[in-house]
C-alpha positions as CSV (number, residue, x, y, z in Angstrom):
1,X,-3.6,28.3,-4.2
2,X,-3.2,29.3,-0.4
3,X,-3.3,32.9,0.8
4,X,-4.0,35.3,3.7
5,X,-3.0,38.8,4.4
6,X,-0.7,38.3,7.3
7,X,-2.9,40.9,9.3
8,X,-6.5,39.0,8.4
9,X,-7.8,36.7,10.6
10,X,-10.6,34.5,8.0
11,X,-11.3,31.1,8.2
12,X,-11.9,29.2,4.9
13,X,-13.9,25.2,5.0
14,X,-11.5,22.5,4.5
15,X,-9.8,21.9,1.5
16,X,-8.1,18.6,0.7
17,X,-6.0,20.5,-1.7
18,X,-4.1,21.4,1.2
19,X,-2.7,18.0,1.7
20,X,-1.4,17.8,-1.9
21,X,0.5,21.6,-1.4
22,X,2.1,20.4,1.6
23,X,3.4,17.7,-0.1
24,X,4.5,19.8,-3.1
25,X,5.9,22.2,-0.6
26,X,7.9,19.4,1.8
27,X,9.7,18.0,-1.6
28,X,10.7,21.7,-2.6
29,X,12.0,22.2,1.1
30,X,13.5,18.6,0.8
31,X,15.8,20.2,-2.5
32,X,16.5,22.8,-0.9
33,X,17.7,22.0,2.6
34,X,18.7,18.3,1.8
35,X,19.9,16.1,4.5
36,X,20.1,19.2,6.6
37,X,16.2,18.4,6.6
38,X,15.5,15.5,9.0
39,X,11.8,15.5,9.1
40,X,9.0,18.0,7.6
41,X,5.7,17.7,8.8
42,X,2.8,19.7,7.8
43,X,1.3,21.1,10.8
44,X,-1.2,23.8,11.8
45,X,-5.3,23.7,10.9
46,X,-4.7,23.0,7.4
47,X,-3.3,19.1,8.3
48,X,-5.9,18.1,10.4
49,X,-8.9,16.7,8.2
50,X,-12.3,18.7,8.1
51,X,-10.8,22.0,10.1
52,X,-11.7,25.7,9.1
53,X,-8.3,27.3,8.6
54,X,-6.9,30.4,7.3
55,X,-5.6,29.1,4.1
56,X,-1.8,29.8,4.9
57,X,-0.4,25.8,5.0
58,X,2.4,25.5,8.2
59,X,5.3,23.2,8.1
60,X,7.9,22.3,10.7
61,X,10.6,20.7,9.8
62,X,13.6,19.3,12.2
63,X,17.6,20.4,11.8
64,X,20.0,19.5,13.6
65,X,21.2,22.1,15.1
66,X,19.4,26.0,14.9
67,X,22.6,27.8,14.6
68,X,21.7,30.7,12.5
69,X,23.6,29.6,9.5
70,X,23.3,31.9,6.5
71,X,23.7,29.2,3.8
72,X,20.3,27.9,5.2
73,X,18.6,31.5,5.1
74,X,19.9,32.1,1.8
75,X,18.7,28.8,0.2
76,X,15.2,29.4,1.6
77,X,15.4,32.7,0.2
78,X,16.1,31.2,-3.2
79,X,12.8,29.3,-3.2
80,X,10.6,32.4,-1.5
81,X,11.3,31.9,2.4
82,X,11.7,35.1,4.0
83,X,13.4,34.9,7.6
84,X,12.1,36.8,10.3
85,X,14.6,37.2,12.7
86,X,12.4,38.8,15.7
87,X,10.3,35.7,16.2
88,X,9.5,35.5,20.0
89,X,9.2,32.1,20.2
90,X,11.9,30.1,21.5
91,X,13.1,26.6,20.1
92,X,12.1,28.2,16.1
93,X,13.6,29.7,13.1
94,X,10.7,31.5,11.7
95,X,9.9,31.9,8.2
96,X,6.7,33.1,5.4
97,X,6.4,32.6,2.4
98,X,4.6,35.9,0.1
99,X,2.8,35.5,-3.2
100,X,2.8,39.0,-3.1
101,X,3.3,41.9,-0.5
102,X,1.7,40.4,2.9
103,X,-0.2,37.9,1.3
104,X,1.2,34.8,3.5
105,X,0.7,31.2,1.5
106,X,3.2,29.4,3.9
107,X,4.9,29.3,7.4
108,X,7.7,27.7,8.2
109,X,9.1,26.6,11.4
110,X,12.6,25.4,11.9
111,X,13.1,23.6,14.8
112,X,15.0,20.6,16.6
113,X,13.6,17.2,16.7
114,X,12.4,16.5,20.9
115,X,12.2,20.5,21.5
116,X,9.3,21.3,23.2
117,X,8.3,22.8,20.2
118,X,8.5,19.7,17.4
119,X,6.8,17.8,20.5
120,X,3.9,19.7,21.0
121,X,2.9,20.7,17.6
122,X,3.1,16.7,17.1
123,X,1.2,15.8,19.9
124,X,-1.3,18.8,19.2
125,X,-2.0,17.7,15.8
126,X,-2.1,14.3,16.3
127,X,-5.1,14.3,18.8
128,X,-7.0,16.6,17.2
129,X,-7.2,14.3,14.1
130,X,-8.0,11.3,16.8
131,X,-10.6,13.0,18.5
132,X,-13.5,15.1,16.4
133,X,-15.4,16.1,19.2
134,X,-11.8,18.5,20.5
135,X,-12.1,19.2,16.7
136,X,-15.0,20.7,16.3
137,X,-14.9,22.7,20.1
138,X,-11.4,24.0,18.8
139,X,-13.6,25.1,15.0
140,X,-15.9,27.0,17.4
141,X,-13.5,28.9,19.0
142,X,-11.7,30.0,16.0
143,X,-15.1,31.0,14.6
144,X,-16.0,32.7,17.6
145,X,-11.9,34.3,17.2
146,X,-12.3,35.1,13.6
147,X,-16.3,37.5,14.6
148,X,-14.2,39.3,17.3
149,X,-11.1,40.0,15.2
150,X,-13.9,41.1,12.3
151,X,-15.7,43.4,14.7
152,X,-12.2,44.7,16.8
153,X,-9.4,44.6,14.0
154,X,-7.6,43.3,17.4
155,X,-5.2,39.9,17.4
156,X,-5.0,38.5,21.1
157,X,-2.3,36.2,20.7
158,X,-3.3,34.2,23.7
159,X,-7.0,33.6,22.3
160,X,-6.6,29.8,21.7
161,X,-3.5,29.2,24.7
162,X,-6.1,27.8,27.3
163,X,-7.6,25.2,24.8
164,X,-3.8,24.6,23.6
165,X,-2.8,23.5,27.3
166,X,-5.9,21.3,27.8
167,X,-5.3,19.4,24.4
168,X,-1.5,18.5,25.6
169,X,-2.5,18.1,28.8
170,X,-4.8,15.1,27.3
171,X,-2.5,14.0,24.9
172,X,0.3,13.9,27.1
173,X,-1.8,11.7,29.9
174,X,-3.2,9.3,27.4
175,X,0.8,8.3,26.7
């Protein structure tokens, strides 16, 4: 079973077991949200193959529209989906998933298919799992993340934004 404290920063080895909750996850989503659902991939560390990860699986899946409807929040609720409304990043409808009080199993990211947002967690995902050398520079960094959240209790949310760039910037010019 995943899980994190939403305030923890720890990395855990790869877990193929990951794979199989996404996929128990996307056909729970799929009931819920029905053709409203368009796509759901499973994004984030835990889909790319042999990456450290804080065990919390992501998933993105693309609507049609991200007019706040409340039918959608409420049938998210209904399956443990909390929405969190002050999200700060644009093109998303934010949501966690709790097995208990802060301890995070799931994110969730509504979002339209061709945002800027669907395109570059795509593209980010994809070329990491094509290229294990960017794989294991982007493991060292989160290691190197994880000691300096361990020793600060600090979260810098720009620490991985410059390796981010350069991995779309390559993806984006080997299209």
């Amino acid at each position: 079973m995943p899980g994190q404290h939403k305030r923890n920063f720890e990395l855990a080895p790869y877990q193929s077991e990951w794979i199989e909750l996404f996929d128990q996850e996307a056909k729970l989503l799929q009931s819920v949200l029905g053709d409203t659902a368009e796509q759901i991939e499973h994004i984030g560390s835990t889909s790319i193959p042999g990456m450290a990860a804080k065990s919390i699986i992501d998933i993105m899946v693309a609507i049609p529209s991200l007019i706040r409807s409340s039918e959608l929040i409420i049938g998210l609720d209904t399956v443990g989906y909390t929405y969190k409304p002050k999200d700060t990043i644009p093109d998303r409808m934010f949501f966690s998933k709790e097995i208990q009080p802060e301890i995070r199993t799931h994110h969730l990211s509504l979002t339209q298919k061709g945002s800027e947002f669907w395109k570059n967690h795509l593209m980010f995902r994809d070329y990491l799992r094509e290229n294990h050398q960017l794989a294991s520079e982007y493991i060292q960094i989160k290691k190197s993340f994880a000691d300096y959240y361990a020793r600060t209790n600090h979260i810098d949310v720009e620490w991985k934004s410059e390796f981010v760039a350069k991995v779309l910037e390559l993806a984006k010019n080997k299209l």
